[in-house]
Structures are given as C-alpha cells and as structure tokens.
C-alpha positions, 0 to 999 in steps of 0.5 A: 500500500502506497504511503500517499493512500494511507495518509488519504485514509488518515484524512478519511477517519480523521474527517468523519471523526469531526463531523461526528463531534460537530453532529454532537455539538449541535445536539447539545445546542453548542455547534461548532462549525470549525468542527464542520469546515474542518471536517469538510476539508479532512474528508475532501483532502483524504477523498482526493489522496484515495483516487488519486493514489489507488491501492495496487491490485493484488495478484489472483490467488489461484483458488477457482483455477481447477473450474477454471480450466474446465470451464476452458476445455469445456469452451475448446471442445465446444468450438 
C-alpha cells in the first residue's frame, strides 16, 4: 500500500471523526462549525489522496483455477 493512500485514509477517519463531534455539538445546542469546515476539508483532502493514489491490485490467488480450466476445455471442445 502506497504511503500517499494511507495518509488519504488518515484524512478519511480523521474527517468523519469531526463531523461526528460537530453532529454532537449541535445536539447539545453548542455547534461548532470549525468542527464542520474542518471536517469538510479532512474528508475532501483524504477523498482526493484515495483516487488519486489507488491501492495496487493484488495478484489472483489461484483458488477457482481447477473450474477454471474446465470451464476452458469445456469452451475448446465446444468450438
């Protein structure tokens, strides 16, 4: 995993965890909407990193590689 994905994940958490403190806030009739930018500006930041930086594909694991080939010699034997 690139380090750039993981800091976008950081973003992520981080983000959601002040918009979480300021949907509390406001439910205690106290908002603070330093929370809300703040948070806005984690998520979008750590959106960003994600698609700009996607984690690498990982190799096939080979489980379904016996119904695999038959599926494949049974496609041959049809042509």
């Amino acid at each position: 995993m690139k380090a750039l994905n993981r800091v976008g994940i950081f973003f992520l958490l981080i983000g959601g965890g002040l918009v979480t403190l300021f949907i509390l806030s406001d439910m205690a009739d106290a908002p603070d909407f330093n929370l809300l930018f703040m948070g806005a500006i984690c998520l979008l930041g750590g959106l960003f990193l994600r698609i700009a930086n996607p984690p690498p594909k990982a190799p096939p694991s080979g489980r379904f590689s016996m119904f695999q080939r038959a599926k494949r010699k049974k496609k041959d034997g049809e042509n």
